[in-house]
Each structure stands twice: as structure tokens, then as C-alpha cells.
N, C-alpha and C positions, 0 to 999 in steps of 0.2 A: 504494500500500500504506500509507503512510503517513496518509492522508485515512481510510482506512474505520477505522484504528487508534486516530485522534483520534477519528471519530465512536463507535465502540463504546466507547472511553473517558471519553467523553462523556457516554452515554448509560449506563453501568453507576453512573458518579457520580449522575446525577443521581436513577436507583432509589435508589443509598443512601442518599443524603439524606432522598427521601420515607422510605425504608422506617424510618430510624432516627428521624424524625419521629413516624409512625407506633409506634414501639419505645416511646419515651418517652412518648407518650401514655398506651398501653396500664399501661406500670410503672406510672405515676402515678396510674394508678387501680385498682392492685391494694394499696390501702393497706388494712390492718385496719381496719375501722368497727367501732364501739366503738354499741353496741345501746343505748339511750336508754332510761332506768327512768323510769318514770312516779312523779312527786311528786301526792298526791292532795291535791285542793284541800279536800276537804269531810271526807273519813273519816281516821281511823287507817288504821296499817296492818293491822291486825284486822280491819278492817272492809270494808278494800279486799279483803283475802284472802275473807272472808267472800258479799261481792257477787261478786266472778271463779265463786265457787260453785253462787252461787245463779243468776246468769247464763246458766250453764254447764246447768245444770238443765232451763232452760225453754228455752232453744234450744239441743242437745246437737252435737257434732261427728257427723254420719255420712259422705254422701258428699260434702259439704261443710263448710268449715269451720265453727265453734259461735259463740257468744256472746262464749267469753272469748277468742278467737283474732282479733276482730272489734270489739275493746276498749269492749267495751257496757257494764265499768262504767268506763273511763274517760270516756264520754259523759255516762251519769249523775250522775259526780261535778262534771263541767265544768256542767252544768244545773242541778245541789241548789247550786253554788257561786254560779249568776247571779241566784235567787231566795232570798237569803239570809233574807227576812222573810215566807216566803209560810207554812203551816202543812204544805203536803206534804214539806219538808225536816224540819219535825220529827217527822211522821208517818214519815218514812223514814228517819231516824238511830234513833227511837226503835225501830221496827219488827228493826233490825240487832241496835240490843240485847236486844231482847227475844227474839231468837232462839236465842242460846245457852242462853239462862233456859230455855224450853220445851224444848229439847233435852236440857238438866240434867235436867228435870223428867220428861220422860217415857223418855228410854233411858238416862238417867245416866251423859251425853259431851256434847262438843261439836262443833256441827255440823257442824265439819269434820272432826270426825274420826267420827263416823259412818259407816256404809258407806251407798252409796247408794241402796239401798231404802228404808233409814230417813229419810235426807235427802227422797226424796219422799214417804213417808211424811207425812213432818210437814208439808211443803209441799202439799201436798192439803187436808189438813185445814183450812190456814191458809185455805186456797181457798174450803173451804165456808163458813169461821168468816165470812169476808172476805164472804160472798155476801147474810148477814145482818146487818151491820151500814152500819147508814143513812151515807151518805157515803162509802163504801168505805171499803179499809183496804190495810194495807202490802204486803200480796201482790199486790193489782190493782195499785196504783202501782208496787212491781216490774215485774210483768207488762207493762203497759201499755207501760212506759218500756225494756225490755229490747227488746220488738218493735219499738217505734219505731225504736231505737238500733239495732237490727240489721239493719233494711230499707232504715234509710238511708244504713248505710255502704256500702265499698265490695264486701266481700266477701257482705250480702247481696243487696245490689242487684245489679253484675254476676255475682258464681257461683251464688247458690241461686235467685233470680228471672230471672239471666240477661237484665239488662237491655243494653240496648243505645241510646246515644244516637247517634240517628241523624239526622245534618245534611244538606240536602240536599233527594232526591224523597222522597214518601213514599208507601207503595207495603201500601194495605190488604187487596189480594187474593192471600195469602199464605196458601197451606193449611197447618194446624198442624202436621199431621206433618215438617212442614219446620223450624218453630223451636223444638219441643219445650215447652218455661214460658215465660212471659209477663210480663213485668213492665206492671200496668197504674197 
């Protein structure tokens, strides 16, 4: 009696050990994480506010997440900041500013505070304005640079193209109704 006593005694220690091992692990990573605010390398914060918008715009949230969820103009601020001497950074600072002016000008607000019709609104127009001017202009380099930044993060790449990095066989005869999008 004595023998199964010490072994159940034993053996109940040695759970609690792991388990309170285990205890502490878990506590210690139940600490508040404290959310990390982005310092913009290139814009004001006017202007950071203003990109999150117009980002937001051109790729919207529906059944995936958008633009500004997907930090597309933190992308472009990290890119206008590495080409400091190129002319599309001043093409695109100049572009930010000039965007309130046109919003002043024609709904008599600012563009963020517009509602969203008007916000595309104007951004359309920019669009066409943009289609006739030789070298592009501020809306295509938006444009361009929003797509880029959002296909190649993480949330366009694996949730709205649903890519998949796959190491290993590789296995091309796969009927589509089985993977649904594609990441090519």
C-alpha cells in the first residue's frame, strides 16, 4: 500500500509541475500588447490621413479586407521615402496637396470630409484628367502603387488572391472548382 501511494504521489507531482509550467507560460503571454502607431516617413499626418482614404477608395473592404486594413499607404510612404530624389515623390506629395484645393474648389470641403460619392467623384475625374496628360499623373501613381502594395502584402496575397506557397510536389492537375482564385 505504501508503494502505489508513493507512486500516485509521484506521479500527481510530477503533473503539477508540468501543469504549473505550462500555467506560467500561458500568464506570461497574456500580457496587454500595446498596438504600434505608424510614424510616416515621407507625409504629415494630413497627409497620411488623406492616403489611408484614398487607398481605401481604390481597393474598398468587402468580403475581404481593403487597402487601409492592408497598410498600403504605409508601403507607399516606406517607397516615396527610399527614392527621395526621383520626380514621382514630388509628383505624389504635390498630387496630396493639391487634392484638398480641388475638393475646396469644387464641393466646398475637404476631402475627407466629403461623403463618399463625392470623394469618387473627384477621383474619377482625376482619372480621366490623368489619362490625358503625357507622363501620367498623380492618380495613376496612386493607382498603380496602391495595387502593387496590396497584392503584395499579406492580406492581398493570401485572403483576396488566396495564394498559397507551396513547398514540396507540385501538382498542376487541379480542377478549379476545387481552389476557387488563383494567385498567378
Amino acid at each position: 500500500m505504501d508503494r502505489r501511494k508513493a507512486l500516485i504521489n509521484m506521479s500527481l507531482s510530477a503533473a503539477g509541475i508540468s501543469l504549473s509550467a505550462s500555467l506560467i507560460a500561458a500568464l506570461g503571454s497574456c500580457e496587454s500588447k500595446k498596438q504600434l502607431s505608424y510614424q510616416a516617413l515621407t507625409f504629415s499626418a494630413d497627409h497620411d490621413a488623406l492616403l489611408q482614404e484614398l487607398v481605401e477608395l481604390i481597393i474598398p473592404t468587402t468580403d475581404t479586407l481593403g487597402a487601409k486594413a492592408a497598410g498600403v499607404n504605409q508601403y507607399i510612404d516606406r517607397v516615396l521615402a527610399m527614392v527621395s530624389d526621383v520626380p514621382e515623390k514630388e509628383t505624389f506629395i504635390a498630387g496630396l496637396e493639391n487634392m484638398d484645393r480641388l475638393s475646396q474648389k469644387q464641393f466646398g470641403n475637404a476631402f475627407l470630409k466629403l461623403s463618399q460619392k463625392d470623394q469618387i467623384t473627384l477621383l474619377q475625374q482625376m482619372e480621366s484628367e490623368g489619362r490625358s496628360t503625357p507622363g501620367g499623373s498623380f492618380f495613376s501613381l496612386l493607382k498603380s502603387m496602391t495595387i502593387y502594395g496590396y497584392y503584395t502584402s499579406e492580406i492581398g496575397a493570401s485572403q483576396e488572391l488566396m495564394y498559397v506557397h507551396a513547398t514540396g510536389m507540385y501538382d498542376g492537375d487541379i480542377p478549379y472548382a476545387e481552389v476557387g482564385k488563383n494567385y498567378y
